[in-house]
N, C-alpha and C positions, 0 to 999 in steps of 0.2 A: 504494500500500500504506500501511497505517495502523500507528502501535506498538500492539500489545494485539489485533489483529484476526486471526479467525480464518479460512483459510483452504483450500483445497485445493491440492495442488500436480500440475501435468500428471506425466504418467509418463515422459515424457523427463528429467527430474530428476534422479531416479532410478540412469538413462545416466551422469550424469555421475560420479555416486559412483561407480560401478564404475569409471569409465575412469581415474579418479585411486586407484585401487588399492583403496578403500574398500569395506566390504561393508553390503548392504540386504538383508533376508532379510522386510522386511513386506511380505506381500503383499494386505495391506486397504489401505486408499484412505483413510489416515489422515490427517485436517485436524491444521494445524499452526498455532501460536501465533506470532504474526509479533512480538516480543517487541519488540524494538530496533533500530533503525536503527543501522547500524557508526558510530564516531564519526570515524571518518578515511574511508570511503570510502560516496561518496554513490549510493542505489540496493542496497546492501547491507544485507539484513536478519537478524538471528537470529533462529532460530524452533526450536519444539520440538513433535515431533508428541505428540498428545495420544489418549486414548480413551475409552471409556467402561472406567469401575470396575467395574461390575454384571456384564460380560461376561466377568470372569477369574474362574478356578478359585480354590478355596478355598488351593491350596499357591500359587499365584501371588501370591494375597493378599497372604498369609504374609510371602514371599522379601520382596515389596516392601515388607512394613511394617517389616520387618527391617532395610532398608536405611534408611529411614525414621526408626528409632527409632535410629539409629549417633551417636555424639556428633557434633558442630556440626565439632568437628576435624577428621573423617575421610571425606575428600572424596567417599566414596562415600553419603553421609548424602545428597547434592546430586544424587544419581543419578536421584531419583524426588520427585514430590510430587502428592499427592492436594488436589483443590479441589474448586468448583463451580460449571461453566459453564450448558449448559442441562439438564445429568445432573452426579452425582457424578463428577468426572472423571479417571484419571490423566495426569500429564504427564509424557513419558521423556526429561527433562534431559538424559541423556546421551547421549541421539541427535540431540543439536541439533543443527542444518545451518546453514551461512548460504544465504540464495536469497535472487533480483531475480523482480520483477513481471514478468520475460519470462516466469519459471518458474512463474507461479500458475496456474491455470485457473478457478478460480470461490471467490466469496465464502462462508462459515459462515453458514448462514440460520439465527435465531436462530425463537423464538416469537411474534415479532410482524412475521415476512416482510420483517425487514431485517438489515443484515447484522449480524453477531456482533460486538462487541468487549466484551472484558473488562473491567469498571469496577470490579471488588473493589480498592481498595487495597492491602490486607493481603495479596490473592493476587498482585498485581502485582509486590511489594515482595520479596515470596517467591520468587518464579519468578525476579526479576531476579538477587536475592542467589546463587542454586543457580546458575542460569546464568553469571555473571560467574567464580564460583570454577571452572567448569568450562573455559570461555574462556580464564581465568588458568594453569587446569593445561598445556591445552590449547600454549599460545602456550611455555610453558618445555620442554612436553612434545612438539612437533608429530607428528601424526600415533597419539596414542596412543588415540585412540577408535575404534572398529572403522570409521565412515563415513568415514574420514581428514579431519578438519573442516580442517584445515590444507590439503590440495591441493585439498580442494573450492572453499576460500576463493581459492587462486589462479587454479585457473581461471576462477572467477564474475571474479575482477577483470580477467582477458586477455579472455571477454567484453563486462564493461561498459567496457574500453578501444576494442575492435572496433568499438560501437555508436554510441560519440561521435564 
């Protein structure tokens, strides 16, 4: 797995949110942004599923832009951000996951039939910023996002324990 690379993840993934208590209610087959490698645990990634913009409703728009336009303080401003991968794209910060390369299934094909990774700076810098404050709420907060990122995180680490 690459930082910035875009990805699919198998549907047994998924499995695990739920069994860590956590809830996943997508049920599209949304590629995710493999953002960061964890900095203490090696094979551990953040990632955030992302969509396309053009496919939400006009009041979806709205809600998100809403969230979007919140000052820089209030941590739900980091909920959402609109960029541009190979569509105008949204990414939903706040359903970030951590996942390992067991749990991908196939690489983001970009336009030139290889795989996707992100190069904008500026959207790099963005996504890490929203993510980190999320992580940060996250880690004071555990379990406060609806996919429990905190029990997903430990089970992914009792996995990549098992594997070594």
């Amino acid at each position: 797995m690459k930082e910035n690379a875009i990805y699919f993840s198998k549907s047994d993934f998924y499995n695990i949110i739920k069994e860590s208590g956590g809830e996943w209610n997508d049920t599209k087959k949304r590629p995710v942004v493999c953002l960061l490698q964890d900095k203490n645990i090696s094979g551990l990634y953040w990632a955030i599923p992302m969509g396309a913009w053009n496919h939400r409703s006009d009041e979806a728009k709205a809600r998100i832009k809403n969230y979007i336009s919140l000052p820089e303080e209030n941590l739900a401003s980091c909920y959402y951000h609109l960029g541009k991968t190979t569509q105008q794209s949204i990414f939903f910060i706040s359903d970030a996951i951590p996942i390992t390369a067991k749990y991908i299934e196939r690489e983001y094909i970009g336009y030139d039939s290889a795989p996707y990774v992100i190069k904008n700076p500026k959207l790099i810098s963005e996504l890490t910023r929203k993510l980190n404050r999320i992580l940060y709420f996250e880690m004071c907060t555990p379990n406060y996002f609806r996919q429990h990122i905190t029990d997903v995180k430990n089970a992914l680490i009792n996995d990549l324990k098992k594997s070594n």
